[in-house]
C-alpha positions as MATLAB code, in Angstrom:
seq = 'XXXXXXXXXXXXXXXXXXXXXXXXXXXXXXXXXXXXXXXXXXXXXXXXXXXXXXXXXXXXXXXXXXXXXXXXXXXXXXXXXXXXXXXXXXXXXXXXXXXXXXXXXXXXXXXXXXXXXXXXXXXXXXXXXXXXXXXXXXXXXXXXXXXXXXXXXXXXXXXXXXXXXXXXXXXXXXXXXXXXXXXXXXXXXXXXXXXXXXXXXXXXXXXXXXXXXXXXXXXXXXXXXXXXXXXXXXXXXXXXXXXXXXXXXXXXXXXXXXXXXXXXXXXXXXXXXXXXXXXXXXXXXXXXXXXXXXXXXXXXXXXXXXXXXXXXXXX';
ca = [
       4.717   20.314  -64.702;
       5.765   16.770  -63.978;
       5.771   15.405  -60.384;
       9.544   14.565  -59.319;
       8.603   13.012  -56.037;
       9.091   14.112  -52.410;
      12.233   15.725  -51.502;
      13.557   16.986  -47.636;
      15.829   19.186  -48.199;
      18.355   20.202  -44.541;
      19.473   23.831  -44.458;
      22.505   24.911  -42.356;
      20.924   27.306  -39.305;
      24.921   28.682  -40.086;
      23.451   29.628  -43.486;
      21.118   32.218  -42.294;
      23.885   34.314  -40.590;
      26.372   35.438  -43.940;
      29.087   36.657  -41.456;
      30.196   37.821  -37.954;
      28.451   41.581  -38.936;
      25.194   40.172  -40.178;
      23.481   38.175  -37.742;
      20.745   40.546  -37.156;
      17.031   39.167  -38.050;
      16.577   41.409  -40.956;
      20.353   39.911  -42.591;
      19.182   36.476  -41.249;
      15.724   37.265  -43.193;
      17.742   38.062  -46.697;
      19.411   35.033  -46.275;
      16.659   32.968  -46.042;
      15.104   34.458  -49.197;
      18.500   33.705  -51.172;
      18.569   30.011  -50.040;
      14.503   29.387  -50.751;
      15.262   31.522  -53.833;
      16.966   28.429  -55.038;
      14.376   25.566  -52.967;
      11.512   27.280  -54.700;
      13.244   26.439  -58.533;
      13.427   23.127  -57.587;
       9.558   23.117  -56.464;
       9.025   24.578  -60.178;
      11.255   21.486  -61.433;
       8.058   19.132  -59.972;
       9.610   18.495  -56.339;
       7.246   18.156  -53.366;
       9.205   19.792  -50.679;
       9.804   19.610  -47.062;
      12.514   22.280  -45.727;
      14.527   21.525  -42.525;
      16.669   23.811  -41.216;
      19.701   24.113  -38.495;
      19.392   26.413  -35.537;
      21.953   26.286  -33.260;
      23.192   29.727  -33.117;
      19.843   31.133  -32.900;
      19.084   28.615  -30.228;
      22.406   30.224  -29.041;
      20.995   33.908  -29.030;
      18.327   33.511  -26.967;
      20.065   31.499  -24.521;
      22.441   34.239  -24.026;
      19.718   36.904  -23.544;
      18.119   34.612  -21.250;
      21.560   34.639  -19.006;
      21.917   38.157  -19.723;
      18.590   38.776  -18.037;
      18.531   36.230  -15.555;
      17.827   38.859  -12.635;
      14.884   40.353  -14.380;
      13.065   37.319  -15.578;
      13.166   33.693  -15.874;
      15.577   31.297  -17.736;
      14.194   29.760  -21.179;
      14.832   25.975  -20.872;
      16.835   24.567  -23.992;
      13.557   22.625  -25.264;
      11.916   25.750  -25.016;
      14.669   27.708  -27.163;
      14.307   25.219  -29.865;
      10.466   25.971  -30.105;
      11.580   29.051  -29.880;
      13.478   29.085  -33.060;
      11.321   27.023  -35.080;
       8.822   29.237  -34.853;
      10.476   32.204  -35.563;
      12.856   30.217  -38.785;
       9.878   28.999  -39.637;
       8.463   32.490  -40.044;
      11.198   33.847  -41.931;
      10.874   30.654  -44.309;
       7.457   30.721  -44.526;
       6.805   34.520  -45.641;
      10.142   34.108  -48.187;
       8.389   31.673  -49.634;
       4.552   32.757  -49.980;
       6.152   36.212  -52.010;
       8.595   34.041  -54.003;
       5.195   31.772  -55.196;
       3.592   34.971  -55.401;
       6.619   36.967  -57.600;
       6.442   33.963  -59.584;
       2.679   33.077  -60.245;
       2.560   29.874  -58.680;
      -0.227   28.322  -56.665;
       1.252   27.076  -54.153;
       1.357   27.343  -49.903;
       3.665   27.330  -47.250;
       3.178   26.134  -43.714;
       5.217   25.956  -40.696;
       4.996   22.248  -38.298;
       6.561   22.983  -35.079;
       8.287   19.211  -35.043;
       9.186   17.018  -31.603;
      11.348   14.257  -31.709;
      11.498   11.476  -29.506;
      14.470   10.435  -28.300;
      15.292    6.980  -25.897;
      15.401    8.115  -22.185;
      18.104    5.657  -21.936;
      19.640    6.861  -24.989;
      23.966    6.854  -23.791;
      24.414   10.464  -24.841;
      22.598   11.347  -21.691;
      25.196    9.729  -19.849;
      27.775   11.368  -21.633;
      27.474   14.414  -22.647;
      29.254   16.558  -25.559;
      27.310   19.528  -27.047;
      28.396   22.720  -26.048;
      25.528   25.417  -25.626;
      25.042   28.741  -24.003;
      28.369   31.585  -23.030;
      31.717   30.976  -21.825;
      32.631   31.462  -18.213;
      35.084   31.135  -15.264;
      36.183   28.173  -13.878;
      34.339   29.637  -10.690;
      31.210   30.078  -12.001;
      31.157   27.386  -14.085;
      31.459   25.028  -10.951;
      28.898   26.796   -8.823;
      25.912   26.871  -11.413;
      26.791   22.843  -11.957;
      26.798   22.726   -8.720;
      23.346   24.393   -8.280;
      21.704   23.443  -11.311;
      22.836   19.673  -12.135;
      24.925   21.326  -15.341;
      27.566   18.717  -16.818;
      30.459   21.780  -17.595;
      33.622   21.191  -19.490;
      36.289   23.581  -20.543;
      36.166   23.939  -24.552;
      39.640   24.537  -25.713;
      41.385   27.295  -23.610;
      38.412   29.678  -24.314;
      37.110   29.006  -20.793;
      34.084   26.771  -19.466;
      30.757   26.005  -20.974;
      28.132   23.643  -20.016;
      27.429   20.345  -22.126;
      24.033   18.456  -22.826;
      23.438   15.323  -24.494;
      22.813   14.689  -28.326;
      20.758   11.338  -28.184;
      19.728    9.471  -31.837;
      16.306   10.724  -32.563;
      14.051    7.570  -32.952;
      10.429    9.120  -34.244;
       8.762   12.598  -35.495;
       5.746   12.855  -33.639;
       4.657   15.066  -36.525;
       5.787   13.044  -39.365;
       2.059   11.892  -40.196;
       0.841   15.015  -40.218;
       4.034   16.752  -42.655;
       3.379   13.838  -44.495;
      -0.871   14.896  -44.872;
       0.227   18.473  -45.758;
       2.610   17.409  -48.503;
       0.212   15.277  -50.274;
      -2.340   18.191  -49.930;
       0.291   20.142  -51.862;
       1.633   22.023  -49.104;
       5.251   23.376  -49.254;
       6.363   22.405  -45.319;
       8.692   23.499  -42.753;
       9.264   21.363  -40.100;
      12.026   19.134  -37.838;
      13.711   22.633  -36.740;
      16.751   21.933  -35.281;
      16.542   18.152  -35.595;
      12.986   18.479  -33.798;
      12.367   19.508  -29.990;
      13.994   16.815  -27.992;
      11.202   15.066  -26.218;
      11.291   11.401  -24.338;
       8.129    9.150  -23.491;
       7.709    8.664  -19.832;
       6.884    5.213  -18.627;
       3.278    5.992  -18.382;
       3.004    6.639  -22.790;
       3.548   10.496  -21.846;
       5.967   12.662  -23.602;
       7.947   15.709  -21.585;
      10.859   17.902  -23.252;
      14.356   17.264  -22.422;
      17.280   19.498  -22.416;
      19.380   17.927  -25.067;
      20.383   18.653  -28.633;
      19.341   16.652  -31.976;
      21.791   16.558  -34.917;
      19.485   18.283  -37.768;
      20.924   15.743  -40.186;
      19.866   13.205  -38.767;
      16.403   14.578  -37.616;
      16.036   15.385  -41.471;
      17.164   11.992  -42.106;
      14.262   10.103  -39.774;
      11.921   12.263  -41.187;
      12.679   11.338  -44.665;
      12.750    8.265  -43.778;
       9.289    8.363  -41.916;
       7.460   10.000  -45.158;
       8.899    7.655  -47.680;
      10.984   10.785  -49.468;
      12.458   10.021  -52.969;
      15.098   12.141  -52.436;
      17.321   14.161  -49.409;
      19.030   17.577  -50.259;
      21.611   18.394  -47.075;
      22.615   22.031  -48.442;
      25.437   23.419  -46.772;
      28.644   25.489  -47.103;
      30.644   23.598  -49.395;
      29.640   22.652  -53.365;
      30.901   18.949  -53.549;
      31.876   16.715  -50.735;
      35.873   16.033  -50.948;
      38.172   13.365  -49.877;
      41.270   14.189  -48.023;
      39.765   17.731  -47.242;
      42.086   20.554  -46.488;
      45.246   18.952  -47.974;
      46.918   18.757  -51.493;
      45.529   15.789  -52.264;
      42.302   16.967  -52.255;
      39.459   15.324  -54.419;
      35.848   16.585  -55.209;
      33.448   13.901  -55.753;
      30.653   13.981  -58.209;
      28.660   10.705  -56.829;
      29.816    7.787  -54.651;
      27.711    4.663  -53.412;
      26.574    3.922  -50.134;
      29.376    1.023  -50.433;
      32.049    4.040  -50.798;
      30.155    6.398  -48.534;
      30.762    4.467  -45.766;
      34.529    3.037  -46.638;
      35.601    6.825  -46.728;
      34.020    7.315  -43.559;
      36.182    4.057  -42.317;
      39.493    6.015  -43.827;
      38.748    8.835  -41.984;
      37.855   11.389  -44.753;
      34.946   13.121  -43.346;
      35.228   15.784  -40.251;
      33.569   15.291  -36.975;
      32.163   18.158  -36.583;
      31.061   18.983  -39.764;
      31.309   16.344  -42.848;
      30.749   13.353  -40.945;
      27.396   13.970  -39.576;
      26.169   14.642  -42.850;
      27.361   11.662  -44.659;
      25.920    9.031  -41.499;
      22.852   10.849  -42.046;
      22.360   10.483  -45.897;
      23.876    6.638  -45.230;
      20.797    6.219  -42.583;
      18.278    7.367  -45.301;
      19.737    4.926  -48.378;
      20.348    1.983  -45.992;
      16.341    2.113  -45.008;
      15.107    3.138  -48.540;
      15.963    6.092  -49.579;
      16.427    6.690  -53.642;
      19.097    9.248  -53.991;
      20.823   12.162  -51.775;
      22.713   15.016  -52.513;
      25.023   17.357  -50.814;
      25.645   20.612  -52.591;
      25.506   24.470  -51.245;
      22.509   26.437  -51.440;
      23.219   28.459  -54.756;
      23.858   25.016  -56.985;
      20.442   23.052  -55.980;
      19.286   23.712  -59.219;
      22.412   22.856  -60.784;
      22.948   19.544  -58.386;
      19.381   18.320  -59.600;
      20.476   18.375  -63.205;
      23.602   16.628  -62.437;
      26.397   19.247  -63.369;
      27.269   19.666  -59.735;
      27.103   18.930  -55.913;
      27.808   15.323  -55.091;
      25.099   12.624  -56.259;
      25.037    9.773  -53.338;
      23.139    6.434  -54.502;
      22.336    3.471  -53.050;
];
């Protein structure tokens, strides 16, 4: 088999739930086999591969139990959720993968890094804050639990109130030395849950957990950065990126430069929420080094790798 090179490859945390009936852990668990289904040909292609995943509705779920049962036992803090989940996703990935290597003779291992990612203390987004977490509520309430708990809340679009934390640029992996050990030991890794478990240094060197939320993209994006990856799969929903989304003139795109990358960010092509986020990430990784990126959906990896699909980004 020849060696490929290093590739982190970003999976949506929206990709483990298949629909608004199957968000149980078992459906989430047959997800995650279908998705490293198709990481696990690409590891038979000669890739070296680090997985990072989303998790921001399961980071949701426990929140909401931990409301639920806030007059039984104590609240989980939002650093604690995340550590939470990677444990757990990284579970799920793990065991998909050790029967997939098994079903398909292959000597290779899995292991799971719970990841932390620093972030600057003085990082803006603390200042301002704009990601929505936990349940809606009443004006009322809303008020009175900012009021006892330091909570920035916001209504979110006529649906009612919600509280808002900070989504500061990640700046380092504390793990990335060691995911970068495991891969050259030949270890299949799962690490930077979430983005990583937001964590800031102190001013005496020490670090502490923050409640906050890191963009996985860009998490994945550092970390690729940090291990000298040759390439960075972000698989999500969609098969091929497209230009003037959602309207007639829509376009797929098969490859575009970092050059065009960023002037169809400058027109305005690429969705806040969704597009956008991916693109700056992938533009991070080729402006400090990175080979080659590709966006694609989980099922069309394989294809994407052999160029017939998915959208090829280059520097």
């Amino acid at each position: 088999m020849e060696k490929k090179g290093v590739a982190v490859v970003a999976v949506g945390g929206n990709s483990l739930i298949k629909n608004e009936k199957q968000k149980t852990i078992p459906d989430q668990y047959d997800a995650a086999v279908e998705s490293i289904g198709h990481i696990v040909d690409m590891i038979e292609q000669g890739w070296e591969v680090v997985i990072t995943h989303g998790n921001g509705p399961q980071v949701g779920f426990i929140h909401r139990r931990s409301e639920l049962s806030r007059h039984e036992l104590h609240e989980v803090p939002l650093d604690y959720c995340g550590a939470d989940t990677q444990g757990s996703i990284g579970y799920m990935f793990t065991m998909a993968l050790h029967n997939e290597f098994r079903k398909r003779g292959m000597d290779k291992k899995a292991v799971a890094v719970v990841t932390q990612t620093i972030v600057d203390r003085n990082d803006p987004a603390f200042q301002h804050p704009t990601k929505p977490i936990g349940s809606f509520m009443d004006e009322a309430t809303a008020k009175e639990r900012a009021a006892r708990e330091g909570w920035v809340v916001v209504e979110d679009a006529g649906r009612g109130w919600r509280r808002v934390v900070a989504s500061p640029i990640p700046r380092r992996i504390v793990e990335a030395d060691a995911i970068h050990s495991l891969i050259n030991a030949g270890f299949v890794v799962v690490g930077v849950g979430g983005g990583g478990i937001p964590v800031i240094e102190t001013e005496t060197g020490d670090i502490t957990g923050v409640e906050a939320v890191i963009d996985k993209d860009f998490g994945s994006s550092l970390l690729a950065t940090m291990i000298g990856a040759d390439l960075f799969v972000i698989s999500t929903a969609v098969e091929q990126v497209a230009l003037n989304f959602n309207t007639p003139q829509a376009r797929l795109v098969d490859r575009m430069t970092l050059a065009e990358a960023r002037q169809y960010t400058a027109e305005g092509h690429f969705a806040k929420g969704s597009m956008l986020p991916k693109i700056n990430a992938i533009v991070q990784f080729l402006e400090k080094g990175g080979r080659q990126a590709i966006i694609t959906n989980p099922e069309n990896i394989g294809r994407a790798l052999r160029g017939e699909t998915g959208t090829l980004i280059l520097p």
